[in-house]
C-alpha positions in Angstrom: 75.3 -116.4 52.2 74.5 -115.4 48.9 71.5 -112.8 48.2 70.5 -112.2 44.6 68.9 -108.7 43.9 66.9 -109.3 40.6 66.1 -105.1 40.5 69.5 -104.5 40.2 69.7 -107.2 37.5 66.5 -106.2 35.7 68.6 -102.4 35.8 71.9 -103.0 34.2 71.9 -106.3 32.6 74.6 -108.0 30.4 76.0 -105.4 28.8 77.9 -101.9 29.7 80.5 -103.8 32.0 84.1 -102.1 32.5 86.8 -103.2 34.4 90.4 -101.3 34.5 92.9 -102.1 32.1 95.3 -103.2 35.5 92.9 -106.2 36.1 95.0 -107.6 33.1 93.7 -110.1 31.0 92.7 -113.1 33.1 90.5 -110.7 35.5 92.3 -111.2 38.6 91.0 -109.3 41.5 88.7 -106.9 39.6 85.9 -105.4 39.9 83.6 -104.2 37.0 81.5 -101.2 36.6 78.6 -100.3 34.9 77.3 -96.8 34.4 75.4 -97.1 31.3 71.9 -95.8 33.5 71.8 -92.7 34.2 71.7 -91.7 38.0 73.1 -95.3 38.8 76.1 -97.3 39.0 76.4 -101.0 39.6 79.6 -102.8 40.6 80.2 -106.5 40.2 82.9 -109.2 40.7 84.7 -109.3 37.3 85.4 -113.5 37.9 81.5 -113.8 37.4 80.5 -112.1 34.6 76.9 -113.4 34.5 76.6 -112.6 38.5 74.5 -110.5 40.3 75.4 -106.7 41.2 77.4 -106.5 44.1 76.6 -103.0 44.5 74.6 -100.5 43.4 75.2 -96.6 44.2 72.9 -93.1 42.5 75.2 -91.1 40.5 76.0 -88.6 43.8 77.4 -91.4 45.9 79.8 -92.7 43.0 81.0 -89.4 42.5 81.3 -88.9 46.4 83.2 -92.5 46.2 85.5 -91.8 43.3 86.1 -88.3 44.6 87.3 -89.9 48.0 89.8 -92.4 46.3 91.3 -89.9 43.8 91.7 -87.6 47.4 94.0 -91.0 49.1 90.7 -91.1 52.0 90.9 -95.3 51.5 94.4 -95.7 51.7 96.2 -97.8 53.7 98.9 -95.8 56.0 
């Protein structure tokens, strides 16, 4: 089931969306990232560019996130 979160929408919009230079040029498995709010950061699937936000942390949990994948916590063993 799909849920669409129009705050999260109304937040980031259309524009300020990143994905990783690996997602190569078709997209592929990607997700993109938008940090263009200050004290938020949205995360949505980089096959539907005009979707809804997937995700949505405040600046401390992304840097808590990122933090915890640069330290290998989400890898597989």
């Amino acid at each position: 089931m799909r849920h669409e979160n129009p705050a999260s929408q109304q937040v980031f919009g259309a524009t300020g969306w990143r994905r990783a230079s690996l997602c190569g040029p078709n997209g592929g498995n990607c997700v993109e990232v938008n940090a263009k709010n200050p004290g938020y950061v949205g995360v949505r699937d980089s096959k539907r560019l005009t979707g809804e936000v997937i995700l949505q942390f405040d600046a401390s949990a992304w840097t808590r996130f990122l933090t915890g994948m640069r330290a290998g916590t989400f890898d597989r063993e």
